[in-house]
C-alpha positions in Angstrom: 98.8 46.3 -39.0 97.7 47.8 -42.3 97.0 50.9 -40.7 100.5 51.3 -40.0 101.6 51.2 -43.3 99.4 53.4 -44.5 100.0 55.6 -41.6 104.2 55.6 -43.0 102.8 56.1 -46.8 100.6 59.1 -46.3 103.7 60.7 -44.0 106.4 59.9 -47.3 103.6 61.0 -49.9 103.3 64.2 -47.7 106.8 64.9 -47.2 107.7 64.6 -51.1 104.3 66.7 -52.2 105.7 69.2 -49.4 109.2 69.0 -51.3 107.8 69.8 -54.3 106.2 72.8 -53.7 109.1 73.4 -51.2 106.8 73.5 -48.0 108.3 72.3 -45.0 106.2 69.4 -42.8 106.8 68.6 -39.3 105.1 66.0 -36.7 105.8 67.5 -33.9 102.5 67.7 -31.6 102.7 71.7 -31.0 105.1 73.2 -33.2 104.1 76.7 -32.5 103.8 77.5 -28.6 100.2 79.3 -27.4 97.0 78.6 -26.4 95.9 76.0 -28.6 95.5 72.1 -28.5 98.3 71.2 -30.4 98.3 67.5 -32.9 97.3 64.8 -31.9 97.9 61.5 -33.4 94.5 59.7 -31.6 94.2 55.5 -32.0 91.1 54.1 -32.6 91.2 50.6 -31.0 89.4 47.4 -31.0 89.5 44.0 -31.1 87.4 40.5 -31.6 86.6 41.1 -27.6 85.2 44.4 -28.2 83.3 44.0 -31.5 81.2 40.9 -30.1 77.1 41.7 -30.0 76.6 42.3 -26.4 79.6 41.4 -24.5 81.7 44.0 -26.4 80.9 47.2 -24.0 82.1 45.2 -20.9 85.2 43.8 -22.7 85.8 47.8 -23.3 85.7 48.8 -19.9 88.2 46.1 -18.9 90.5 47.3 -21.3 90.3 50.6 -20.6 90.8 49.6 -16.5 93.7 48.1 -17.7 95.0 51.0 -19.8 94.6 53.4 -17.0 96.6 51.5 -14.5 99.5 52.1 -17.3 99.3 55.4 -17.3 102.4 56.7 -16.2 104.6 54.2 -18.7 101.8 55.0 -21.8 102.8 58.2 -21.4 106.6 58.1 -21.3 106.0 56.2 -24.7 103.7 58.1 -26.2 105.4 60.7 -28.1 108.0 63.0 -27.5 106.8 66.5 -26.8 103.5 65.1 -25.9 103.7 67.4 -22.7 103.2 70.4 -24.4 99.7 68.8 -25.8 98.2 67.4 -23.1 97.5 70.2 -20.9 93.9 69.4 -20.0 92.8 71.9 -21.8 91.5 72.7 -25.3 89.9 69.2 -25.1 93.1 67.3 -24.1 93.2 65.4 -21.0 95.7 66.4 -18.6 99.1 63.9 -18.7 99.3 63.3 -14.9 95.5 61.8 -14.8 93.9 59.4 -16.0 90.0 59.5 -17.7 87.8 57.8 -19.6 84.1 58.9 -21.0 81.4 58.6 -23.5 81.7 60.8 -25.9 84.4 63.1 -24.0 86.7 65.0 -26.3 88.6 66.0 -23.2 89.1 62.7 -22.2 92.2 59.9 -21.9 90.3 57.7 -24.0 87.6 58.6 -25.5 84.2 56.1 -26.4 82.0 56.5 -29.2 78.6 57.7 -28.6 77.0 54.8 -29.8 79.0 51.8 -28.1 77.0 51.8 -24.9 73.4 51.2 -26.9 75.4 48.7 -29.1 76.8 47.3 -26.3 80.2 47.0 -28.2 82.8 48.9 -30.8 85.7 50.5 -30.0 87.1 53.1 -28.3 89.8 55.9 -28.9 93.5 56.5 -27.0 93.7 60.2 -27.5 97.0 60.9 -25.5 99.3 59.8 -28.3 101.6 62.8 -29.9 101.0 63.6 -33.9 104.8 62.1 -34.1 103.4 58.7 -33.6 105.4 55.4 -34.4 103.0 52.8 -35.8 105.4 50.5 -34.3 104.9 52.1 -30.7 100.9 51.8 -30.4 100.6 48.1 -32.1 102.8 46.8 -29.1 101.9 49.6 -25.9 98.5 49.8 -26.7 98.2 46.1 -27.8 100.3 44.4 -25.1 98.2 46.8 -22.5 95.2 45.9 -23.2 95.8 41.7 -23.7 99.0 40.7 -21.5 97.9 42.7 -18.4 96.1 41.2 -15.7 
């Protein structure tokens, strides 16, 4: 929950730096059109489940199983102009599929190189938009990964 605080700090400290020097900021996920990947606003995510010494890494791929058969509502929620982003290319993930990998910048949700030996960590949700709510991935993430069955 910290995170989220800090997340709405470093976006007020930004904006009034920006005001000073009278730069404009936005947090929109590709505010100039092309062929680029546009801003992400990626969620590194873990819990008690995932951290534990050798259980962790099959706690991980049930949450990610149940993230994926969210998809479609994830995405409706996670961030507006996210469409533009998520193309599937440019190491984005398309938004009408679902993936998962180790290490795969192109991925959904992407897992750190390392959790598989340490058979637990975290992984990282990299279809949210740079215009991120911390409000929005502590309950859609959160309730997707515990509540669902």
């Amino acid at each position: 929950m910290d995170g989220g605080d800090h997340m709405w700090m470093s976006r007020y400290l930004l904006s009034r730096i920006a005001e000073a020097f009278n730069v404009d900021v936005t947090f929109d996920p590709k505010p100039i059109p092309g062929d680029w990947n546009g801003a992400g606003g990626h969620v590194n995510y873990s819990n008690n489940a995932t951290r534990a010494p050798g259980t962790g890494w099959d706690a991980i791929q049930e949450q990610i199983t149940k993230l994926e058969k969210r998809h479609a509502y994830h995405i409706a929620q996670y961030g507006e102009g996210n469409e533009r982003r998520l193309t599937g290319k440019h190491e984005t993930s398309s938004m009408h599929d679902f993936s998962w990998g180790v290490a795969n910048r192109g991925a959904s949700v992407r897992v750190g190189r390392m959790v598989p030996v340490d058979k637990c960590g975290y992984y990282e949700d990299r279809r949210w938009a740079q215009c991120i709510r911390s409000s929005d991935f502590t309950g859609v993430l959160g309730f997707g990964v515990s509540c669902l069955s």
